[in-house]
C-alpha positions as CSV (number, residue, x, y, z in Angstrom):
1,X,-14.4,-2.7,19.3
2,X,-14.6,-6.4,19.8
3,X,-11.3,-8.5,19.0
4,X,-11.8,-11.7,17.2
5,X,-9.0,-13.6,18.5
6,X,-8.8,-16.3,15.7
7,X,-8.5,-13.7,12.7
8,X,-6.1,-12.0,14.8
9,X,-3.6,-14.6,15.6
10,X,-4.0,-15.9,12.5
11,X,-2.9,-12.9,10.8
12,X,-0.3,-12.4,13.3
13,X,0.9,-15.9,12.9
14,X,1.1,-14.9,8.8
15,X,3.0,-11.7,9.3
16,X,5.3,-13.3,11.8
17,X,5.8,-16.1,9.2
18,X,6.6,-13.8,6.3
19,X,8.6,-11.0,8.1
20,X,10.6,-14.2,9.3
21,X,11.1,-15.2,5.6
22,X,11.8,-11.8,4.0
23,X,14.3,-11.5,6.5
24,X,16.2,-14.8,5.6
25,X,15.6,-13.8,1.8
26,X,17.0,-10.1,2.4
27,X,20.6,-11.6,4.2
28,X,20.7,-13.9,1.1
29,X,20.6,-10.4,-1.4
30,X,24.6,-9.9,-0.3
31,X,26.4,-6.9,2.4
32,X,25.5,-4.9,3.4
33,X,22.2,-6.1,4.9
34,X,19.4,-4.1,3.0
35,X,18.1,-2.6,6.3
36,X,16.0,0.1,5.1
37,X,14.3,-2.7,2.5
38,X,14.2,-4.9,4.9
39,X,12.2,-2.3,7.4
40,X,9.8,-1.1,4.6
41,X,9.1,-5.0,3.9
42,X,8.0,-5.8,7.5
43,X,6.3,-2.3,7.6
44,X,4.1,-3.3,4.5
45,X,3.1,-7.2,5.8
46,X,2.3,-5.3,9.1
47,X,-0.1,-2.7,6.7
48,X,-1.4,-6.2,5.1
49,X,-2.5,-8.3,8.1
50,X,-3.9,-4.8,9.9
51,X,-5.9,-4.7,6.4
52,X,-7.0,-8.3,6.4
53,X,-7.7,-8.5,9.8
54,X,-10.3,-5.2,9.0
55,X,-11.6,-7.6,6.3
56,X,-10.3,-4.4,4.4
57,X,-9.2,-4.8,0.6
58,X,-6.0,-3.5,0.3
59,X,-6.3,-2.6,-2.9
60,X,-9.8,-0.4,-3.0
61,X,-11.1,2.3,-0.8
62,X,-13.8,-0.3,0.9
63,X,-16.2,2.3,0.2
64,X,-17.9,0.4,-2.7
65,X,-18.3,-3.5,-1.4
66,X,-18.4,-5.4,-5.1
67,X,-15.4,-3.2,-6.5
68,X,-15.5,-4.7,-10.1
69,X,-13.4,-8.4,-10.1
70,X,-11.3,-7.2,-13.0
71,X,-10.7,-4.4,-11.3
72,X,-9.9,-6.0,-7.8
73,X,-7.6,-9.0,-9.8
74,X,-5.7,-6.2,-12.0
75,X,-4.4,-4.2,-8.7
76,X,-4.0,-7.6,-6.7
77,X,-1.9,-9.0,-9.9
78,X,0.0,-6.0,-10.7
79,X,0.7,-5.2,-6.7
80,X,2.0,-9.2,-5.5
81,X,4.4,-8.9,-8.8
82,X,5.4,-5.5,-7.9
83,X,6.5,-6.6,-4.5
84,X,8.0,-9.6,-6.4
85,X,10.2,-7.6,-9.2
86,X,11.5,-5.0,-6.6
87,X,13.2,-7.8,-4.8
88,X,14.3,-9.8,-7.3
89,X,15.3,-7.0,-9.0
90,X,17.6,-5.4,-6.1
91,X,18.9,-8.7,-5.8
92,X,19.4,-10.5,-8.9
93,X,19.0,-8.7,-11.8
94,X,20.4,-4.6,-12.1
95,X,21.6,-5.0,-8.3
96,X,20.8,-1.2,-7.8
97,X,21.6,0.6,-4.9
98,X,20.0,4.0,-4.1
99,X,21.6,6.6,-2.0
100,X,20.3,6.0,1.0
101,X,18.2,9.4,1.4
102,X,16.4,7.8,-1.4
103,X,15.8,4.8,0.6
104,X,14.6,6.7,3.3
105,X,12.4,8.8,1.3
106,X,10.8,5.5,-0.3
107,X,10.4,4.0,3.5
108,X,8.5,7.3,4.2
109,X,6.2,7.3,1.5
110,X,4.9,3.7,2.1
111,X,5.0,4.8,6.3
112,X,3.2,7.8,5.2
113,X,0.5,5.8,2.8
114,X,0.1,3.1,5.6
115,X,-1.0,5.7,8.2
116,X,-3.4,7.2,5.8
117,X,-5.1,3.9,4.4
118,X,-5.6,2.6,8.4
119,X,-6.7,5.8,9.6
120,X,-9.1,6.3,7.1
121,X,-10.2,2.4,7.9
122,X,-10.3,2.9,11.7
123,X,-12.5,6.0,11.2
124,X,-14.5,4.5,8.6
125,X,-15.3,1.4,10.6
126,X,-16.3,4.1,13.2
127,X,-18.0,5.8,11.1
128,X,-18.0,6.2,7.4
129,X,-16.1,9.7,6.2
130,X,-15.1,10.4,9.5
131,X,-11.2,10.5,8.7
132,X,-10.0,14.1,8.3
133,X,-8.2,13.5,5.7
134,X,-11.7,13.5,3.5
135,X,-11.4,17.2,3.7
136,X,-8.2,16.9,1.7
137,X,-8.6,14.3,-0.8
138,X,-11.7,12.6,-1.9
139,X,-10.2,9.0,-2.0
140,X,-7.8,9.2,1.0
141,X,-7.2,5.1,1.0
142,X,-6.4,5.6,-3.0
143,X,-4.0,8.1,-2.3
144,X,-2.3,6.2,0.9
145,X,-1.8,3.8,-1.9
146,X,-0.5,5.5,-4.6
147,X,2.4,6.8,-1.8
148,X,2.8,3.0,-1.2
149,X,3.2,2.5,-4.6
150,X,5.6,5.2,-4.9
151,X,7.7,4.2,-2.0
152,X,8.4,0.9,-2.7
153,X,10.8,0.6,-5.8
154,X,12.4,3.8,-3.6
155,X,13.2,1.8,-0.8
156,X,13.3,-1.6,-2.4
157,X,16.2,0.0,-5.0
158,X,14.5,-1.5,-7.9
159,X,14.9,0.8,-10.9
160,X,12.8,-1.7,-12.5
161,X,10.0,-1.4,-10.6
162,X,9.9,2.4,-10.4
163,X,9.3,1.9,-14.4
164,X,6.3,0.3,-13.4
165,X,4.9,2.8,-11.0
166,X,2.7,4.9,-13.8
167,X,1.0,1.6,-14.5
168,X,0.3,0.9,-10.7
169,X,-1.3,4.8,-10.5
170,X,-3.4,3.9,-13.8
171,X,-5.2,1.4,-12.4
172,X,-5.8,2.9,-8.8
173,X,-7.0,6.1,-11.1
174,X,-9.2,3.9,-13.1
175,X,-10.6,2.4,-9.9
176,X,-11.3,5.7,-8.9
177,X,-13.0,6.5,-11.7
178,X,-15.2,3.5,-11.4
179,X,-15.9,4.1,-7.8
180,X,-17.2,7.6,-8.6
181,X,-19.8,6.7,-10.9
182,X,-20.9,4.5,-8.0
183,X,-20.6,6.4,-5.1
184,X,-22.5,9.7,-4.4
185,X,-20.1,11.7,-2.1
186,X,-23.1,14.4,-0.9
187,X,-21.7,14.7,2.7
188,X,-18.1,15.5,2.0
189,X,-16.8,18.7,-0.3
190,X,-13.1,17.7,-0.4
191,X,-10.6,20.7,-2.2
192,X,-9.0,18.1,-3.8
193,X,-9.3,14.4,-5.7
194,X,-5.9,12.1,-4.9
195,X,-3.2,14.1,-4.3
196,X,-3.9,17.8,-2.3
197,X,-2.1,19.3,-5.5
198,X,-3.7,17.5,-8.2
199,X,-7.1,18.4,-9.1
């Protein structure tokens, strides 16, 4: 696979930027240091450059190329003020604090929807449905983001934003929905739809 050094940089120079800045903002939220938070943050801008530097969307499965715009700017809208309302939330407003198992679970469940969504991309750019994980779920990237959904208020410790998390899986559901009646899936058979025991 050829590199192309500018987009990469570039991205790298982004992350580096933003990981820098989440890191000032996150000393700034009071002691202890929100490590975990602060860990899952980094992990997600990492996830985020790796997506743009893929010219991936991280909000579809990149199997459709024109996902509907209202589609594409209701995930991008409700995702950027998810991030947004976990922080602010942990730090300014109900100043949770979970346990920390239920930190750790949250920074799992973003790890664990990361690895799906750029696996699936790797293979895909590879070559399209390659990923196992299309004989588990029919939308692997969907369901790498519905984890990442998941994790977030979890390891952000914003009760505030787990509120929101049904509203986050509607629309990734609805883009689903709106992706099957485009796509024809005849080379795959997958057991099951987003998550192994759904469906």
């Amino acid at each position: 696979m050829k590199i192309n050094v500018s987009r990469f940089l570039w991205a790298l120079l982004v992350v580096a930027y933003f990981i820098n800045f989440f890191y000032n903002l996150f000393w700034d939220l009071g002691n202890p240091f929100p490590f975990i938070s602060f860990v899952s943050m980094a992990l997600i801008l990492l996830w985020l450059g790796t997506e743009y530097y893929f010219h991936a969307l991280f909000f579809q499965s990149n199997l459709v190329k024109n996902l509907h715009p209202l589609l594409r700017a209701a995930f991008a809208t409700f995702f950027y003020l998810f991030i947004i309302l976990s922080i602010y939330d942990m730090g300014w407003v109900l100043k949770t604090r979970f346990p920390i198992p239920i930190e750790i679970l949250g920074f799992l469940l973003i790890a664990a929807g990361i690895y799906i969504r750029v696996e699936v991309l790797i293979h895909d750019k590879k070559k399209i449905f390659s990923s196992n994980f299309y004989k588990w779920v029919k939308h692997p990237r969907y369901t790498g983001m519905i984890l990442i959904v998941i994790g977030i208020p979890l390891a952000m410790n914003s009760l505030l934003a787990l509120l929101l998390v049904p509203a986050g899986i509607i629309i990734i559901l609805v883009e689903v929905l709106y992706e099957d009646k485009i796509l024809a899936f005849n080379n795959i058979k997958p057991q099951f739809y987003i998550l192994p025991w759904i469906k």
